[in-house]
Biopython code that builds the backbone (N, CA, C, O; Angstrom):
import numpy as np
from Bio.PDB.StructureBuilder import StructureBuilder

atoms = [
    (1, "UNK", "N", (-19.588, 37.460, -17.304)),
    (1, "UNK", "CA", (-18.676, 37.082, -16.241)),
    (1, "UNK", "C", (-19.284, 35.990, -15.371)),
    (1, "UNK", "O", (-18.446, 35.136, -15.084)),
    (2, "UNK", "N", (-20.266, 35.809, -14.962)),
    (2, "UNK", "CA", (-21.148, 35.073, -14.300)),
    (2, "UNK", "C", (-21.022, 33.759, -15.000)),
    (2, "UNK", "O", (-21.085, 32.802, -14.228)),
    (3, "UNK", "N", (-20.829, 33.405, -16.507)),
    (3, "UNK", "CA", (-21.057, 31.865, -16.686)),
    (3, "UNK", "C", (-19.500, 31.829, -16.465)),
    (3, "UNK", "O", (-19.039, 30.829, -15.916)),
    (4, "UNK", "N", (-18.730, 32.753, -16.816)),
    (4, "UNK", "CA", (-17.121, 32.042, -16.000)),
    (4, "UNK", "C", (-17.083, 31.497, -15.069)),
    (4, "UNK", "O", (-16.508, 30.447, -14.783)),
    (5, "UNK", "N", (-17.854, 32.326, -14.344)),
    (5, "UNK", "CA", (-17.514, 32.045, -13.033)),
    (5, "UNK", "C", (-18.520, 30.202, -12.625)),
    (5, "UNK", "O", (-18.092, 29.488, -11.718)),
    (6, "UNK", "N", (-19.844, 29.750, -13.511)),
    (6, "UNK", "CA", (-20.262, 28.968, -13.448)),
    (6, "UNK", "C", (-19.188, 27.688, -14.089)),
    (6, "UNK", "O", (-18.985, 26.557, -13.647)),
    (7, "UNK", "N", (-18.671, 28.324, -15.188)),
    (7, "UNK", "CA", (-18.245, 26.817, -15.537)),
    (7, "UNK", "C", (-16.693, 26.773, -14.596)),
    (7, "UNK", "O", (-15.957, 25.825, -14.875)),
    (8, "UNK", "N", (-16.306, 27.549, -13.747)),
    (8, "UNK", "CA", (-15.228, 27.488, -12.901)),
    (8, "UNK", "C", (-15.534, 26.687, -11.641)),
    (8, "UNK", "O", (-14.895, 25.807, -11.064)),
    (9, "UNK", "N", (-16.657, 27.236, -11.404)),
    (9, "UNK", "CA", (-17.071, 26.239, -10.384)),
    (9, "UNK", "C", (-17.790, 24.584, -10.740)),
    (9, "UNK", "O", (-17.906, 23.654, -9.941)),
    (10, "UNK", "N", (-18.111, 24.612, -11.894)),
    (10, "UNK", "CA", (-18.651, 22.577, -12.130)),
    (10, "UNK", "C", (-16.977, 22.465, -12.819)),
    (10, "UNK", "O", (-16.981, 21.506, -13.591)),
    (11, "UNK", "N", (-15.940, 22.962, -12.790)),
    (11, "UNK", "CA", (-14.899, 22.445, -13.217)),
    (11, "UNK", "C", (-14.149, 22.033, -11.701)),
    (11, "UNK", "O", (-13.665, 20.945, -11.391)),
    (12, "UNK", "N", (-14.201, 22.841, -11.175)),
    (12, "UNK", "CA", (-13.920, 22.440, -9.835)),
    (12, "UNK", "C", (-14.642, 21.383, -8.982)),
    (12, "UNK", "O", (-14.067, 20.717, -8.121)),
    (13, "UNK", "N", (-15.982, 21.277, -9.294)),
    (13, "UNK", "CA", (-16.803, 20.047, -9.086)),
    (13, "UNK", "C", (-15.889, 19.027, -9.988)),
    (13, "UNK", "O", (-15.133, 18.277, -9.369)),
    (14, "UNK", "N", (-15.917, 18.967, -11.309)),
    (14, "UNK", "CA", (-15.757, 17.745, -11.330)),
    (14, "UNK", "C", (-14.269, 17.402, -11.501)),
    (14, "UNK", "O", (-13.992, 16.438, -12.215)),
    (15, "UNK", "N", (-13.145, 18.202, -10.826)),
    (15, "UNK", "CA", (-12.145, 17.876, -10.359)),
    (15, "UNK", "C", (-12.032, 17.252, -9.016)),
    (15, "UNK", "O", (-10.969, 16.696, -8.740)),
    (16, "UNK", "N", (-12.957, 17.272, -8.181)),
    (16, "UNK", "CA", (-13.285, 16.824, -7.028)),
    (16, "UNK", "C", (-13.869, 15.485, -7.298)),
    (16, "UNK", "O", (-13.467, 14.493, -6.690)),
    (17, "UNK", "N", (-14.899, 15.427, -8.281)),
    (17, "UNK", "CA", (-15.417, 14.252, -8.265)),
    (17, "UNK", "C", (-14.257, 13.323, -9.039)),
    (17, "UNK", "O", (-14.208, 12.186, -8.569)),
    (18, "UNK", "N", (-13.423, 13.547, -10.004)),
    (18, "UNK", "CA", (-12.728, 12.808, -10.057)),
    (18, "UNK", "C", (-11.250, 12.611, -8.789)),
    (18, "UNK", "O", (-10.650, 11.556, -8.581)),
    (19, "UNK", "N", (-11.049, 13.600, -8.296)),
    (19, "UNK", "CA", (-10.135, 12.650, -7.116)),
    (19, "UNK", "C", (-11.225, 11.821, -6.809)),
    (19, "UNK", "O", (-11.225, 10.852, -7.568)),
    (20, "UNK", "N", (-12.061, 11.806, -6.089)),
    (20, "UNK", "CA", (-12.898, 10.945, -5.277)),
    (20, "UNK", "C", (-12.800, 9.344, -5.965)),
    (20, "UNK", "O", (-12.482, 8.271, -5.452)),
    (21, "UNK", "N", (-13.306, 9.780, -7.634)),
    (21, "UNK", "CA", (-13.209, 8.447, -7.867)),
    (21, "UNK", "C", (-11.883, 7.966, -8.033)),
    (21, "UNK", "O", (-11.857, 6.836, -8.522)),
    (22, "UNK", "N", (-10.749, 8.474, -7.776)),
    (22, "UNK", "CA", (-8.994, 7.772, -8.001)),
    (22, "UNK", "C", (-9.209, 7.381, -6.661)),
    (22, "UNK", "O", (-9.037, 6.189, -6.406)),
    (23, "UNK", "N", (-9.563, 8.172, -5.723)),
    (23, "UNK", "CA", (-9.476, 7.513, -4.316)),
    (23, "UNK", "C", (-10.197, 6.029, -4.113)),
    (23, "UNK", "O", (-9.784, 5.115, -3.399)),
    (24, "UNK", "N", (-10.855, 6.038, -4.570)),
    (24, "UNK", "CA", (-11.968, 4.890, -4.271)),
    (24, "UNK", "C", (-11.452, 4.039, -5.270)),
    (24, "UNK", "O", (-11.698, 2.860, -5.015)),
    (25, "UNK", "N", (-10.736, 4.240, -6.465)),
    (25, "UNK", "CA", (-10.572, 3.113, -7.488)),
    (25, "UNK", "C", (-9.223, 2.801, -6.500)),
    (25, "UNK", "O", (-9.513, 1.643, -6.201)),
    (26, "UNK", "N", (-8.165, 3.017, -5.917)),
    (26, "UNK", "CA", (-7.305, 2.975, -5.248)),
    (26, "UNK", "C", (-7.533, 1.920, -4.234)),
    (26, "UNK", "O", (-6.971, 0.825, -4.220)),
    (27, "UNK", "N", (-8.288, 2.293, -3.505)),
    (27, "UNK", "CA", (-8.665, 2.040, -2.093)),
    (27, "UNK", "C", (-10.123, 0.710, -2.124)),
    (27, "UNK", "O", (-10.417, 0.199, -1.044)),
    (28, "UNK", "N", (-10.788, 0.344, -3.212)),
    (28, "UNK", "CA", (-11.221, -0.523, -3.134)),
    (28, "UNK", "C", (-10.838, -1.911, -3.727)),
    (28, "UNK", "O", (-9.958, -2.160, -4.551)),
    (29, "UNK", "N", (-11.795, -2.838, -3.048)),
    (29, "UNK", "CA", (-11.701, -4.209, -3.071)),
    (29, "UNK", "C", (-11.595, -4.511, -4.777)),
    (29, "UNK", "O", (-12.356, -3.765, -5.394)),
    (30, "UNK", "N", (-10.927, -5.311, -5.528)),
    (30, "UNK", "CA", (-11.119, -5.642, -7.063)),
    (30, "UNK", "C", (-12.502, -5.797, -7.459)),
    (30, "UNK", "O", (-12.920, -5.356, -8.530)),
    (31, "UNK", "N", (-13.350, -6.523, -6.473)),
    (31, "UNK", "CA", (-14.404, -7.596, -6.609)),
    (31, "UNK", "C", (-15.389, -6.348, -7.153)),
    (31, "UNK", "O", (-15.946, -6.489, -8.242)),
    (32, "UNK", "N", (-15.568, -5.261, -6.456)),
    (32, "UNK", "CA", (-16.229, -3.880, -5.803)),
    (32, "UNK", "C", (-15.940, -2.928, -7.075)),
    (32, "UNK", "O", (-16.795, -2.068, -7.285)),
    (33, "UNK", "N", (-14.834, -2.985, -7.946)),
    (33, "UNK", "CA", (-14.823, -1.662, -8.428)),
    (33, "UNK", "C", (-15.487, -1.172, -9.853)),
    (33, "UNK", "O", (-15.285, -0.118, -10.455)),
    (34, "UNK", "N", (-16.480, -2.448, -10.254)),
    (34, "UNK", "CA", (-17.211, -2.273, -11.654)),
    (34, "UNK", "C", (-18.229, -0.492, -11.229)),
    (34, "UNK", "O", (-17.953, 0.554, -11.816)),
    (35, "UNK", "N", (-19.118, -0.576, -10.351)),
    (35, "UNK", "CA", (-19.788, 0.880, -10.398)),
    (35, "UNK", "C", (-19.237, 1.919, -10.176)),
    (35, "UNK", "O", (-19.752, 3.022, -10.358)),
    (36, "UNK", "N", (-17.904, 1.678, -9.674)),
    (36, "UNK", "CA", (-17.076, 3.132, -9.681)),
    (36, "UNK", "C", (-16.434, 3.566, -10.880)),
    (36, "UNK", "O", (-16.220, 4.720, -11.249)),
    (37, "UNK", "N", (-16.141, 2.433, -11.468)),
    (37, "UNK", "CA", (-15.376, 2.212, -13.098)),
    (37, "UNK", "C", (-16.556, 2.801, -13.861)),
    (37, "UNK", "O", (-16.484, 3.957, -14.276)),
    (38, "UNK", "N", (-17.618, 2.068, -14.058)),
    (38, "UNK", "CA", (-19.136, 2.711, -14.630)),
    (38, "UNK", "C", (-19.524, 3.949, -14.435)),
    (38, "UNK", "O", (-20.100, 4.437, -15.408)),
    (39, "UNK", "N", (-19.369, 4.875, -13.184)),
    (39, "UNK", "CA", (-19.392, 6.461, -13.362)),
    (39, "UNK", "C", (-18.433, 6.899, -14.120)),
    (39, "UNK", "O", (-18.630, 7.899, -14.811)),
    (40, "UNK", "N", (-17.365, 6.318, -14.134)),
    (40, "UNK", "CA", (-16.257, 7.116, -14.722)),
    (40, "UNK", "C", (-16.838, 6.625, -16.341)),
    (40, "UNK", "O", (-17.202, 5.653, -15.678)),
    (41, "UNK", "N", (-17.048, 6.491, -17.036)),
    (41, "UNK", "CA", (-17.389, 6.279, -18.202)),
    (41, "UNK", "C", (-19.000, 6.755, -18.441)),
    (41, "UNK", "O", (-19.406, 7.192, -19.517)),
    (42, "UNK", "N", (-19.718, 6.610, -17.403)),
    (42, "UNK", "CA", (-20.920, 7.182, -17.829)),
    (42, "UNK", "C", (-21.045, 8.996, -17.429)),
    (42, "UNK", "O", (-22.070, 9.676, -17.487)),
    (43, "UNK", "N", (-19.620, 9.460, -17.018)),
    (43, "UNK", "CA", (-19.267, 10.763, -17.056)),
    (43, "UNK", "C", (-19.393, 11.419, -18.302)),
    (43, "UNK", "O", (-19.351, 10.800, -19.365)),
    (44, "UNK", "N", (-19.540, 12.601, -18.226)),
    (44, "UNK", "CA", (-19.123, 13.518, -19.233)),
    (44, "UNK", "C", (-17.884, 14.211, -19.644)),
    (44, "UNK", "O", (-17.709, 14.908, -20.643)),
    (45, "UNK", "N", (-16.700, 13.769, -18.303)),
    (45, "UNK", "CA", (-15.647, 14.565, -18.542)),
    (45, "UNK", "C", (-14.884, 13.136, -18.451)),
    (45, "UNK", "O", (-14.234, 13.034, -17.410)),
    (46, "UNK", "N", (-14.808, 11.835, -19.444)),
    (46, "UNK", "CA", (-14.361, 10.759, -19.619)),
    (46, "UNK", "C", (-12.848, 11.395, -19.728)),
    (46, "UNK", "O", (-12.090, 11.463, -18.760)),
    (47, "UNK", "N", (-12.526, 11.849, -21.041)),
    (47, "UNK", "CA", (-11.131, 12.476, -21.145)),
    (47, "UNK", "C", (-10.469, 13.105, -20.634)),
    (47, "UNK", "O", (-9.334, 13.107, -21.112)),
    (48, "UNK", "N", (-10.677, 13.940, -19.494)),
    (48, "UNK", "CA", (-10.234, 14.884, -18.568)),
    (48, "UNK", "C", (-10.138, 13.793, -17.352)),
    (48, "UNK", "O", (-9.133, 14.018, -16.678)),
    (49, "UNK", "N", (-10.786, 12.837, -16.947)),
    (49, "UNK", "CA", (-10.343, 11.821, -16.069)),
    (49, "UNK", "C", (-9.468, 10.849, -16.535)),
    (49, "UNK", "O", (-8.564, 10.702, -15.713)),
    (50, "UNK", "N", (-9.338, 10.069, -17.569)),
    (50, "UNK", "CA", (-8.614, 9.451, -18.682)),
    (50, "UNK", "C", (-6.860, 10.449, -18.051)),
    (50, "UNK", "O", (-5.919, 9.733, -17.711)),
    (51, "UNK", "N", (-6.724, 11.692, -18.004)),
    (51, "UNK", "CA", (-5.831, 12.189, -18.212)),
    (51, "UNK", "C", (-5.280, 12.287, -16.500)),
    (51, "UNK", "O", (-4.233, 11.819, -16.055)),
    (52, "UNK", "N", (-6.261, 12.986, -15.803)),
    (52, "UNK", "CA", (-5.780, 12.340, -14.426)),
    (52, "UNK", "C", (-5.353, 11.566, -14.253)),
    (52, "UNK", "O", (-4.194, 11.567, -13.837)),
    (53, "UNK", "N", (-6.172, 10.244, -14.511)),
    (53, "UNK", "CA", (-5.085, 9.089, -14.395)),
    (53, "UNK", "C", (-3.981, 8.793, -14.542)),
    (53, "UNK", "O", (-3.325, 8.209, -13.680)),
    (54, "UNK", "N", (-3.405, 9.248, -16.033)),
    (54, "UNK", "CA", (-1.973, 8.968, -16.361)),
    (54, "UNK", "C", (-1.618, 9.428, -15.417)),
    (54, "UNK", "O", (-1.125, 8.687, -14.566)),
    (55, "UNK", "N", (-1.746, 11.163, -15.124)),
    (55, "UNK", "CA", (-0.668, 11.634, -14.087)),
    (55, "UNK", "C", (-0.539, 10.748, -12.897)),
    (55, "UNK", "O", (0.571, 10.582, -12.392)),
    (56, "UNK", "N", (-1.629, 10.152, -12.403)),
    (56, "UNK", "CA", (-1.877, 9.344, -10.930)),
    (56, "UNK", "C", (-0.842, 8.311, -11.206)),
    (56, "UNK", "O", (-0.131, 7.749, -10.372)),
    (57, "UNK", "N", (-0.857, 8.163, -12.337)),
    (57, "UNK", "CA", (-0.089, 6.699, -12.437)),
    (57, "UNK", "C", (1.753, 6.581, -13.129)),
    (57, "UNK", "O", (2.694, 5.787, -13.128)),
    (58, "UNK", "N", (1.396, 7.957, -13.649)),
    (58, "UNK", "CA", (3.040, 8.365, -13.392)),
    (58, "UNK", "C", (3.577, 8.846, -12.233)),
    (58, "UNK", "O", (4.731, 8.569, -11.905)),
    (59, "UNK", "N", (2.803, 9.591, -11.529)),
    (59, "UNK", "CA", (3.657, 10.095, -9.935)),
    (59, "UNK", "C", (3.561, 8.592, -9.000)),
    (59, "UNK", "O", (4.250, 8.582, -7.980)),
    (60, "UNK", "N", (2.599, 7.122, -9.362)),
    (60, "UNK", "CA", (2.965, 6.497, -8.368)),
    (60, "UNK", "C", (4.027, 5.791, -9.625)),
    (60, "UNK", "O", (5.076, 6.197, -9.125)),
    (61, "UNK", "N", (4.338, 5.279, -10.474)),
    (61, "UNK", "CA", (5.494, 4.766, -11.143)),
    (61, "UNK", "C", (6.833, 5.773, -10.513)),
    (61, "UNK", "O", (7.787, 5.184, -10.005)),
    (62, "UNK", "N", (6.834, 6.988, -10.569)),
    (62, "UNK", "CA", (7.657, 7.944, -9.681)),
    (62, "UNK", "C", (8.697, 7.338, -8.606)),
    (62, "UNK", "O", (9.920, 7.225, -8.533)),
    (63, "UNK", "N", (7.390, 6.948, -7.673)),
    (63, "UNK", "CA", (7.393, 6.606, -6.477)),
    (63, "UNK", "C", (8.126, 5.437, -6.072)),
    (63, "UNK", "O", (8.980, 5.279, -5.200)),
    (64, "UNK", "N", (7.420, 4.384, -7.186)),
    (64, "UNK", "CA", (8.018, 2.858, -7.175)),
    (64, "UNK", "C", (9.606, 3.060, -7.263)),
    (64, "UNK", "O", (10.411, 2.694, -6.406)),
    (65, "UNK", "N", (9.835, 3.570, -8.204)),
    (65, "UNK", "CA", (11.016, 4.173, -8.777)),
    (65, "UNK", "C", (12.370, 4.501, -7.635)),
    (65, "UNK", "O", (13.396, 3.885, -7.347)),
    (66, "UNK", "N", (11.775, 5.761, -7.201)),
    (66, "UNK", "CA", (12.426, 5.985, -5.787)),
    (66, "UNK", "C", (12.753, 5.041, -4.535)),
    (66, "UNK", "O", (13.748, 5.199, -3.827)),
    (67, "UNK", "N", (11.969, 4.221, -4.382)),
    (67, "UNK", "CA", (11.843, 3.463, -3.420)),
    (67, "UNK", "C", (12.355, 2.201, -3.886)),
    (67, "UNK", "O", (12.447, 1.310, -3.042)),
    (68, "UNK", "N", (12.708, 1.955, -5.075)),
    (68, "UNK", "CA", (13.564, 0.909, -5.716)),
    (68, "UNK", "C", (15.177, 1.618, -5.411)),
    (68, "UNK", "O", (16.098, 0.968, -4.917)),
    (69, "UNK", "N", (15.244, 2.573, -5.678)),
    (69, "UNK", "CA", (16.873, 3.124, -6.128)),
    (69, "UNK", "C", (17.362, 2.984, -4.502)),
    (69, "UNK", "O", (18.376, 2.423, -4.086)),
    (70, "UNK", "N", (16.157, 3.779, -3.612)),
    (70, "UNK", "CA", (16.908, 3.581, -2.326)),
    (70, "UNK", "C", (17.334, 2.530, -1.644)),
    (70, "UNK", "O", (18.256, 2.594, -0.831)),
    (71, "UNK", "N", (16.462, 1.110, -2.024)),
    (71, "UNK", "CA", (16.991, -0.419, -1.510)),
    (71, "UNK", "C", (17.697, -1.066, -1.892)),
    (71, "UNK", "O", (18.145, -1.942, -1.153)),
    (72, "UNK", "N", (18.229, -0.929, -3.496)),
    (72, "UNK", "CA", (19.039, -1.160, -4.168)),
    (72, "UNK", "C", (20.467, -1.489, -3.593)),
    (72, "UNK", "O", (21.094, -2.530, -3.789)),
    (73, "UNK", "N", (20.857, -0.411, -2.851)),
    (73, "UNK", "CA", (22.669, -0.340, -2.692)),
    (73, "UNK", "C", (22.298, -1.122, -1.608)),
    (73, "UNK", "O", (23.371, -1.590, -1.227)),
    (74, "UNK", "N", (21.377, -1.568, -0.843)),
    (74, "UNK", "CA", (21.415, -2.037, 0.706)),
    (74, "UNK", "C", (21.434, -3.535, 0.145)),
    (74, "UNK", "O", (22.142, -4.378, 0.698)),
    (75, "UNK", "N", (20.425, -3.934, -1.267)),
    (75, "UNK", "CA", (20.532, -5.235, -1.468)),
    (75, "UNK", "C", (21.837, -5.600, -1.740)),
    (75, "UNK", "O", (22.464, -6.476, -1.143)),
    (76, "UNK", "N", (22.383, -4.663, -2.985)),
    (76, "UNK", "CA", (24.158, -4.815, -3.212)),
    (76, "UNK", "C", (24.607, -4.975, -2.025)),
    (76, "UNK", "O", (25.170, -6.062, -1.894)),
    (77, "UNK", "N", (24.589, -4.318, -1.080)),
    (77, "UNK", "CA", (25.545, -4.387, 0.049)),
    (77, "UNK", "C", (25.302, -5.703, 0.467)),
    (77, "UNK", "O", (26.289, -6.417, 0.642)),
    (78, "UNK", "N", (24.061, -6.219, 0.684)),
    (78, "UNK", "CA", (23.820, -7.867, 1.311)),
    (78, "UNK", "C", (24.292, -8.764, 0.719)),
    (78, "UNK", "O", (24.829, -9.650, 1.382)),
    (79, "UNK", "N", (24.270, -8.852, -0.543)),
    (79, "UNK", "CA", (24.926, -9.837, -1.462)),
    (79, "UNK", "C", (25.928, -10.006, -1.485)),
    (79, "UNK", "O", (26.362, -11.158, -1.475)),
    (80, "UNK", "N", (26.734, -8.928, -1.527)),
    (80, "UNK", "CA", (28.570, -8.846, -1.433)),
    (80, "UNK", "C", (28.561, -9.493, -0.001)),
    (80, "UNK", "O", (29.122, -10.572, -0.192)),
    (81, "UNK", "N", (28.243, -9.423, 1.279)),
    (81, "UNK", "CA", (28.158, -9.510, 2.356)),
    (81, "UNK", "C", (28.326, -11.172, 2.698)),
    (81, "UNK", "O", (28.975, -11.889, 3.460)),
    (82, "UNK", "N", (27.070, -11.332, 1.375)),
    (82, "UNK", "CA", (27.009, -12.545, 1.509)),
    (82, "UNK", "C", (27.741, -13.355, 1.282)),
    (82, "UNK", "O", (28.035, -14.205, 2.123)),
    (83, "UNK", "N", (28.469, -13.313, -0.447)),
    (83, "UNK", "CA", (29.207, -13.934, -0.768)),
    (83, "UNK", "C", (30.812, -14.002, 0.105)),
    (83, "UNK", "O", (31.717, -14.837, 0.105)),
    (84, "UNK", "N", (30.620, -12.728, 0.780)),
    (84, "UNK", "CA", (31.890, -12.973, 1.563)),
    (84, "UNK", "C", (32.085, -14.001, 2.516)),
    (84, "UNK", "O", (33.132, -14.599, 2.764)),
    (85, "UNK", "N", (30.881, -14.154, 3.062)),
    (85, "UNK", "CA", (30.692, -14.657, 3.995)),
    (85, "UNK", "C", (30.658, -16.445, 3.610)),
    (85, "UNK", "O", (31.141, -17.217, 4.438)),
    (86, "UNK", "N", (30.218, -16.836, 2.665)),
    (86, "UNK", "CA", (30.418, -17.543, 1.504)),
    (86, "UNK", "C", (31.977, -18.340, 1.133)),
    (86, "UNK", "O", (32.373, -19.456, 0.800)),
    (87, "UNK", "N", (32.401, -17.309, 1.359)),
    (87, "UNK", "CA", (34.206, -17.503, 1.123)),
    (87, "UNK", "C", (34.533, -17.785, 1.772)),
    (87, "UNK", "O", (35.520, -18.507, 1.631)),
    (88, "UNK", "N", (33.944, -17.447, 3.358)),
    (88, "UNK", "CA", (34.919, -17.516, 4.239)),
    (88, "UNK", "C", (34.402, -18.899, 4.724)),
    (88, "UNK", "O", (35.189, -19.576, 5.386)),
    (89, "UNK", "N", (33.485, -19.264, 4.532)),
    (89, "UNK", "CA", (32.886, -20.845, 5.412)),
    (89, "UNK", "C", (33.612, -21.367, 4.112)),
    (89, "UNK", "O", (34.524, -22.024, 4.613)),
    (90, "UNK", "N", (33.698, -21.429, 3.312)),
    (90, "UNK", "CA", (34.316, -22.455, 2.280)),
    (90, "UNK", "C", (35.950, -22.865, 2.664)),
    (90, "UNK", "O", (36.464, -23.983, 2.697)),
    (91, "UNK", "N", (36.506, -21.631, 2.917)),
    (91, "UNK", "CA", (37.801, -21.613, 3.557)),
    (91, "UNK", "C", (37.893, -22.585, 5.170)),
    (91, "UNK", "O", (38.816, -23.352, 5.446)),
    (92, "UNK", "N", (37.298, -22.441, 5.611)),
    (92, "UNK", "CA", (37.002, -22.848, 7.237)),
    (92, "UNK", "C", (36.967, -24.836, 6.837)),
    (92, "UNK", "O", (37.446, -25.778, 7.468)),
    (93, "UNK", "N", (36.366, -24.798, 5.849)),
    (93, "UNK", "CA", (35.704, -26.063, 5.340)),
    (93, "UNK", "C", (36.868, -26.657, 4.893)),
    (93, "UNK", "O", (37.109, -27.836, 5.151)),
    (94, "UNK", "N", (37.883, -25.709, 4.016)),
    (94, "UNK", "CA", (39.039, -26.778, 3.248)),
    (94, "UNK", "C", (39.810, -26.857, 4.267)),
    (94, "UNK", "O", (40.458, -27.904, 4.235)),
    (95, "UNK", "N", (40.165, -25.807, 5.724)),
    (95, "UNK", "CA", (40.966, -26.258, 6.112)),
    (95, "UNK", "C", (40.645, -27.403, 7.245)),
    (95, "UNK", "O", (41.652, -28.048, 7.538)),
    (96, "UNK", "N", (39.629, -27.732, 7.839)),
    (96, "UNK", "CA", (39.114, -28.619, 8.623)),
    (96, "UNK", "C", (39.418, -29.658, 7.739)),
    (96, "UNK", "O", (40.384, -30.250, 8.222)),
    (97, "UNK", "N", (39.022, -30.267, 6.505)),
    (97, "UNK", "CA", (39.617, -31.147, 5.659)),
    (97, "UNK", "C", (41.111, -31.561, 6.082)),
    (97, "UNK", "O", (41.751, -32.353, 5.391)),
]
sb = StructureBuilder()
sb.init_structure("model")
sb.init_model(0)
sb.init_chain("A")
sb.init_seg("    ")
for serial, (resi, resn, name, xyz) in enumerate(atoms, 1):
    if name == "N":
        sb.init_residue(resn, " ", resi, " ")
    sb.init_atom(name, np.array(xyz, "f"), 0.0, 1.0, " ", f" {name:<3s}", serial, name[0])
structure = sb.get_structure()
C-alpha cells in the first residue's frame, strides 16, 4: 500500500510540474521559452505532458470559439447597419443631383 501511495504522490508532483510548465510556456516571452521547452522533453513523463497539452489547447480553441460566436451577430448587425446607412447617403446624393 505504501508504494501506492508513493507513486500517487510523484504523480501528483508531476501533474503540478506540468501545469507550471503550461503556465510559463503561456505566459512567457518567445525569445525565453527554449529551457522551459527543454525540461519538458528532458522529462520523463514527455507523453503525459504531450497530452496535457492537447487538452490546454482544445479548451483554449473552445474558448476562441465562443468568443467568436458571441461577436459575430454584433458584426452582422454593423454591417447591415452599415449598408443601410449606405443607401441612405446614396439616396440623399441622387436627390441633391
Amino acid at each position: 500500500m505504501e508504494r501506492g501511495k508513493m507513486a500517487e504522490a510523484e504523480s501528483l508532483e508531476t501533474a503540478a510540474e506540468h501545469e507550471r510548465i503550461l503556465r510559463e510556456i503561456e505566459s512567457t516571452d518567445t525569445a525565453c521559452i527554449g529551457p522551459t521547452l527543454r525540461s519538458v522533453y528532458d522529462g520523463e513523463e514527455h507523453g503525459r505532458f504531450m497530452e496535457k497539452l492537447e487538452t490546454r489547447i482544445r479548451n483554449h480553441d473552445r474558448e476562441i470559439e465562443k468568443m467568436c460566436n458571441f461577436h459575430y451577430q454584433g458584426f452582422v448587425d454593423s454591417i447591415t447597419e452599415l449598408l443601410k446607412v449606405r443607401g441612405e447617403a446614396q439616396k440623399l446624393k441622387v436627390s441633391r443631383l
